[in-house]
VMD Tcl script that draws the C-alpha trace (Angstrom):
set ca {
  {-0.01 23.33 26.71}
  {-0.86 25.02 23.35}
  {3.08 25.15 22.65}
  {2.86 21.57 23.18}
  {-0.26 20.28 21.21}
  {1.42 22.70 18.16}
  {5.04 20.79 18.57}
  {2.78 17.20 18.48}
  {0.99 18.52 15.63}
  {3.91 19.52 13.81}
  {6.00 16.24 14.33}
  {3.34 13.99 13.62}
  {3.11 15.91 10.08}
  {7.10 15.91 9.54}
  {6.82 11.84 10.54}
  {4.37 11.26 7.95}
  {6.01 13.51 5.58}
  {9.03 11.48 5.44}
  {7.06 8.54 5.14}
  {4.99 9.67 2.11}
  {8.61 11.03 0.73}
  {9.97 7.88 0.96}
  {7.24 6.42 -0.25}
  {7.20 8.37 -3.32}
  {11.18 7.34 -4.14}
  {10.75 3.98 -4.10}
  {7.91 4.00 -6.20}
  {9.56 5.84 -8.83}
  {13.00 5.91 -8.85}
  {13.88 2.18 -8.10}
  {13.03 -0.55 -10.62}
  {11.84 -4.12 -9.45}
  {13.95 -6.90 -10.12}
  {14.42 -8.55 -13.34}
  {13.79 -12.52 -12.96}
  {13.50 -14.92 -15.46}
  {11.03 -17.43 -16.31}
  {10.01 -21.08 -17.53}
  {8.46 -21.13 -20.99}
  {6.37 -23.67 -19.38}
  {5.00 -22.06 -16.11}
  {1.14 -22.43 -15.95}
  {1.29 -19.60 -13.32}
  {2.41 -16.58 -15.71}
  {-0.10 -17.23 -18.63}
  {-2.94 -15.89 -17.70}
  {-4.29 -12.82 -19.72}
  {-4.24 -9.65 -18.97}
  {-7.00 -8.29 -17.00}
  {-7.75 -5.31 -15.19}
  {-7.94 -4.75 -11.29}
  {-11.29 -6.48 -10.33}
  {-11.36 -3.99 -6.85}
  {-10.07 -0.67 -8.61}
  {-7.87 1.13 -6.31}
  {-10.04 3.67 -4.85}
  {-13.00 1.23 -4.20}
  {-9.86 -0.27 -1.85}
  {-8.88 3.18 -0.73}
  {-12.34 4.00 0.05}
  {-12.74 0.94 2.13}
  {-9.83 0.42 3.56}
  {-9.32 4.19 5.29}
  {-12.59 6.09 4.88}
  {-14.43 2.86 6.63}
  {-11.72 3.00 9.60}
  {-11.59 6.38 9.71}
  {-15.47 6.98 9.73}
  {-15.23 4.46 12.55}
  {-12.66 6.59 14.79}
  {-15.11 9.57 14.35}
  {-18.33 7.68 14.87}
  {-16.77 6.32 18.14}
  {-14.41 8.94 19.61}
  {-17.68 11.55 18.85}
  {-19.87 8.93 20.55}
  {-17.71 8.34 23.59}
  {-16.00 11.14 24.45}
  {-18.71 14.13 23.23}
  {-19.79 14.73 27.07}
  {-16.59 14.82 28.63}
  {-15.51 18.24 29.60}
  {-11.51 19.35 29.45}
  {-10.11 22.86 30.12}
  {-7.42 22.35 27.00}
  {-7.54 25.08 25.33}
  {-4.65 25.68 22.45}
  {-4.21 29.40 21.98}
  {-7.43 30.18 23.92}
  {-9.97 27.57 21.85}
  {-11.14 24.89 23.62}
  {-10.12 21.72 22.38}
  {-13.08 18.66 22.55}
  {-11.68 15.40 24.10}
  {-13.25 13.55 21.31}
  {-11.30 15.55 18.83}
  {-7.74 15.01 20.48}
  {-8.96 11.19 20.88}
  {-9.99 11.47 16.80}
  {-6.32 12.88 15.72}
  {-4.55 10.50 17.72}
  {-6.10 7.37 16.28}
  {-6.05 8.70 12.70}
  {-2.51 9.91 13.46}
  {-1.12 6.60 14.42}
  {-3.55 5.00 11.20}
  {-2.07 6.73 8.90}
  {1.54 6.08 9.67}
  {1.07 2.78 10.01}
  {-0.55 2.75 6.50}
  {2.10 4.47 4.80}
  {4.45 2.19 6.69}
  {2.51 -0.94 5.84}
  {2.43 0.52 1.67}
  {6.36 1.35 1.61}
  {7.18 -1.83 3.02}
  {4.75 -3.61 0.45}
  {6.30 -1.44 -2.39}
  {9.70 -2.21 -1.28}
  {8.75 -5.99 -0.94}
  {7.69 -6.03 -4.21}
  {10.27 -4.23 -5.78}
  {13.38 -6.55 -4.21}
  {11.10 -10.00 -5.24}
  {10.39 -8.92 -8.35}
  {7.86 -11.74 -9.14}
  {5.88 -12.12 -12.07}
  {2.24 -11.45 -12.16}
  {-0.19 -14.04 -13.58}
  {-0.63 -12.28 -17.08}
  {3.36 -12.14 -17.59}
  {3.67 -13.81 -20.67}
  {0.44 -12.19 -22.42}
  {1.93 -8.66 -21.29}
  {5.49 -9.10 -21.93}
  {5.50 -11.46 -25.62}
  {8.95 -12.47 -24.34}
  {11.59 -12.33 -27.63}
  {12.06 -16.10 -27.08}
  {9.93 -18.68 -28.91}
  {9.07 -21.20 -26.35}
  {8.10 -23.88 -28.79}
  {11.36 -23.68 -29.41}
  {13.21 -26.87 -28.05}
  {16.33 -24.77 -27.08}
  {13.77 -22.71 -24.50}
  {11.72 -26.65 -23.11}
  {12.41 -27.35 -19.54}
  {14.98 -24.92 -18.50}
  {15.39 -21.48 -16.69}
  {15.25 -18.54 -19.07}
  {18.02 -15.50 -17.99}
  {16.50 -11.89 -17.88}
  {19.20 -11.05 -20.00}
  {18.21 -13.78 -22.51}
  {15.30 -11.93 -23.60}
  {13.09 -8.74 -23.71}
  {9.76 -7.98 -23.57}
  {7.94 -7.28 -27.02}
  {4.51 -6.16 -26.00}
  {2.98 -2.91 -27.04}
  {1.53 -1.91 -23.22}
  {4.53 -0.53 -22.02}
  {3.64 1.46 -19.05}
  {2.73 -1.82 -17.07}
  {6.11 -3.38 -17.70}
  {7.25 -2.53 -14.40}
  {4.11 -3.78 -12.82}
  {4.56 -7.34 -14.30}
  {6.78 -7.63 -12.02}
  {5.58 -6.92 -8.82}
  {3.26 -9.77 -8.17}
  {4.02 -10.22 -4.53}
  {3.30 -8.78 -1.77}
  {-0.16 -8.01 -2.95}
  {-1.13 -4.64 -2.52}
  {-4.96 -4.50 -2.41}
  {-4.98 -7.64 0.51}
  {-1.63 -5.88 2.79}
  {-4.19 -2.36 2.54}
  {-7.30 -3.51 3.04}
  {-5.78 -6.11 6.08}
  {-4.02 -3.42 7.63}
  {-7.06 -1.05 7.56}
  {-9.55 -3.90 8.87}
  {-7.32 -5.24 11.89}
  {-6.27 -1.82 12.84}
  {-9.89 -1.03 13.29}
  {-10.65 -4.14 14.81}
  {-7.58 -3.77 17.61}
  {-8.60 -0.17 17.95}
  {-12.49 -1.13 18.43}
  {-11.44 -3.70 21.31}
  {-9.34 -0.92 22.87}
  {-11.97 1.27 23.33}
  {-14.56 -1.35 24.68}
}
mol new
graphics top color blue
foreach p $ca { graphics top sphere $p radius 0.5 }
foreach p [lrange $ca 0 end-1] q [lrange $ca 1 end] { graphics top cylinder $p $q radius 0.2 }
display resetview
């Protein structure tokens, strides 16, 4: 038993190392794609603003509130019940092996849920809202040469002095904060009905 709750425990963490590794790649090493734009698109003018949910108010929501949950529940359930597990002579609670399963099969499918959001974005390659305002494209689009007609990637470059967001310009779809934060909220949800 012990040999076998060790072997669980250590392929769990080797799954969800490969999916935080690959995670990791195709955050950094692979570049969205380039797409045009129209000089007249209402939906790429939009200033630049900040995040209005920063990332770890959605981090904080969407895992400690789920995960808080599996404890809260698993604890409440499952504190009474009485096992002879043991691994390498400790005893092992029931609520505790019901607690790392659930957060087990959480967190892969978060990971899952981010890489295929990251990759989503990354092979779209749609502009964000505040595009234009970011970018400055190198094209004048008062210009009539530029009026009413599809502007190449390779027909201009981007002029703007915030640099490090260039790449995130262009990721405008799949959103990120509503894929998290649905993932987290209808995994607890399924998981909540499961245990009813």
């Amino acid at each position: 038993m012990s040999i076998q709750m060790i072997r669980k425990v250590v392929l769990d963490g080797f799954f969800l190392g490969i999916v935080i590794a690959a995670l990791a790649v195709a955050g950094s090493l692979w570049n969205p794609f380039q797409r045009g734009f129209f000089c007249g698109d209402e939906s790429i003018m939009y200033p630049y603003r900040t995040d209005t949910v920063p990332v770890y108010m959605l981090r904080l929501c969407s895992i400690g509130i789920p995960v808080l949950s599996f404890l809260i529940c698993e604890w409440t359930l499952l504190r009474k019940q009485r096992t002879n597990v043991r691994c390498f002579g400790v005893p092992i609670p029931t609520w505790l092996r019901g607690f790392y399963c659930v957060t087990i099969s959480f967190a892969l499918g978060l990971c899952f849920t981010e890489l295929i959001t990251n990759i989503t974005k990354k092979v779209i390659g749609r502009p964000r809202p505040c595009f234009l305002s970011v970018c400055q494209p190198s094209v004048n689009c008062s210009s009539p040469q530029w009026q009413n007609r599809y502007i190449e990637p390779y027909e201009f470059f981007c002029k703007g002095n915030q640099r490090d967001i260039f790449n995130d310009i262009r990721m405008s779809f799949l959103s990120g904060h509503s894929s998290m934060s649905a993932y987290g909220m209808i995994f607890l949800a399924v998981s909540t009905l499961k245990t009813q």
